[in-house]
C-alpha positions in Angstrom: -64.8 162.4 83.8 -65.9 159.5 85.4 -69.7 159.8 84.5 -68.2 160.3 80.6 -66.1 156.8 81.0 -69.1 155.0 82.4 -71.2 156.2 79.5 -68.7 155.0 76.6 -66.9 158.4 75.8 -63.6 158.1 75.2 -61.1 161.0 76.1 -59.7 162.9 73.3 -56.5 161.9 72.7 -53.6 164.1 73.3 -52.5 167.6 70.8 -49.4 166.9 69.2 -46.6 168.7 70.7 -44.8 170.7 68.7 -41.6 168.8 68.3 -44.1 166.1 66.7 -45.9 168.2 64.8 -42.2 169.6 63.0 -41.2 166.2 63.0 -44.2 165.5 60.7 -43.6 168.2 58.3 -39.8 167.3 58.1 -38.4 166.8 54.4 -35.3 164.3 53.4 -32.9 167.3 54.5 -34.6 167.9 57.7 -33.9 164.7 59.7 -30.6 162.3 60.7 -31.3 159.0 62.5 -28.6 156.7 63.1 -25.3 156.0 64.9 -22.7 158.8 66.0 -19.7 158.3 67.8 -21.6 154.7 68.8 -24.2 156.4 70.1 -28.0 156.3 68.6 -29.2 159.4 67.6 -32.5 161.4 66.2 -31.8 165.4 64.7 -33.9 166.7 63.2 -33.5 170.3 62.5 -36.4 173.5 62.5 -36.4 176.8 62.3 -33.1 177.2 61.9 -32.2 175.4 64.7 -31.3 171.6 65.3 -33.1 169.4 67.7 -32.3 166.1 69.0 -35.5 163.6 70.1 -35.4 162.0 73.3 -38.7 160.5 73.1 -41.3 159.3 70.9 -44.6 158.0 71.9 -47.5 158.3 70.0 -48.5 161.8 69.0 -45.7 163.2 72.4 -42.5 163.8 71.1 -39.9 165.3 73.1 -36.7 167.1 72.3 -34.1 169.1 73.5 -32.4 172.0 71.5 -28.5 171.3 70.6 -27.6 174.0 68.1 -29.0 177.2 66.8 -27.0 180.7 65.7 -26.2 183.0 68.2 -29.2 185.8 67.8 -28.3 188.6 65.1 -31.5 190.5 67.1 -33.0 190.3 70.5 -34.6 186.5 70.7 -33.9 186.6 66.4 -37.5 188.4 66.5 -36.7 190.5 63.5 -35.0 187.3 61.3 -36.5 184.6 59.4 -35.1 180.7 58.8 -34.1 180.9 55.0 -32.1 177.9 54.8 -31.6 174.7 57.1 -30.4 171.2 56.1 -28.4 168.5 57.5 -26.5 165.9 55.8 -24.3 163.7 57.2 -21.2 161.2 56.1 -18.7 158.9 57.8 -17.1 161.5 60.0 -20.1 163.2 61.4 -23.0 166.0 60.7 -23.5 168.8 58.8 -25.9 171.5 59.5 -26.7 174.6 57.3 -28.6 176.8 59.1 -29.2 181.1 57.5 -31.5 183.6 59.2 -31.8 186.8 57.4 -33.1 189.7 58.8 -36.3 191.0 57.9 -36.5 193.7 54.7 -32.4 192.7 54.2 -31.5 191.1 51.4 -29.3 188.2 50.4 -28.9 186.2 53.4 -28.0 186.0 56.3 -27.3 188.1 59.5 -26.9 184.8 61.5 -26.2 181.0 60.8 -23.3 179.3 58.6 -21.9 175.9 58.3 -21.2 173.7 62.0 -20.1 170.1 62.2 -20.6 167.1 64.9 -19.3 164.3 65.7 -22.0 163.1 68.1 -25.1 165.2 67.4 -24.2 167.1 71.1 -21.5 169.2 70.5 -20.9 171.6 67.3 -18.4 173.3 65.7 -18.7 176.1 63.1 -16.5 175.6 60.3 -17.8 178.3 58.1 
């Protein structure tokens, strides 16, 4: 590496982890940055499951999982995310998340409506 800075190469810089990479493809419905409970926070949701970021820096961005439906299936191998959104209002957050199993119609074997008031901690309400 050495011999490659001394001749002018410059090292690649770093793959995009995969929270950055969804963050990227996140639409309107996807993402909710702002203040909870006085706190700061960054969801954004994927896969049927909600994330919340703990760091950005360049093309690295962390996050740590805070809600997702209890598997229908083993590890929700045999399911698909068929609907996800968040939207949020005065009182909190709301996250729609569906999984339907594969070959079933209609949806879904896992998922429904869950509420927060802080991003952390969810509570289904549907």
């Amino acid at each position: 590496m050495a011999a490659s800075l001394a001749m002018g190469c410059k090292e690649p810089p770093p793959q995009s982890t995969e929270a950055a990479l969804a963050l990227q493809a996140a639409g309107p419905d996807d993402i909710f940055q702002g203040v909870l409970n006085g706190q700061p926070v960054h969801l954004v949701i994927h896969d049927c499951a909600v994330y919340r970021i703990v760091s950005m820096q360049g093309t690295q961005v962390e996050w740590e999982q805070v809600l997702a439906p209890k598997p229908y299936y083993p590890g929700n191998i045999l399911t698909s995310c068929q609907r996800h959104s968040l939207t949020a209002d005065a009182q909190g957050v709301t996250a729609e998340l569906g999984r339907m199993a594969f070959g079933a119609g209609g949806c879904c074997a896992t998922g429904g409506t869950y509420r927060s008031k802080d991003g952390l901690n969810w509570t289904k309400t549907e």
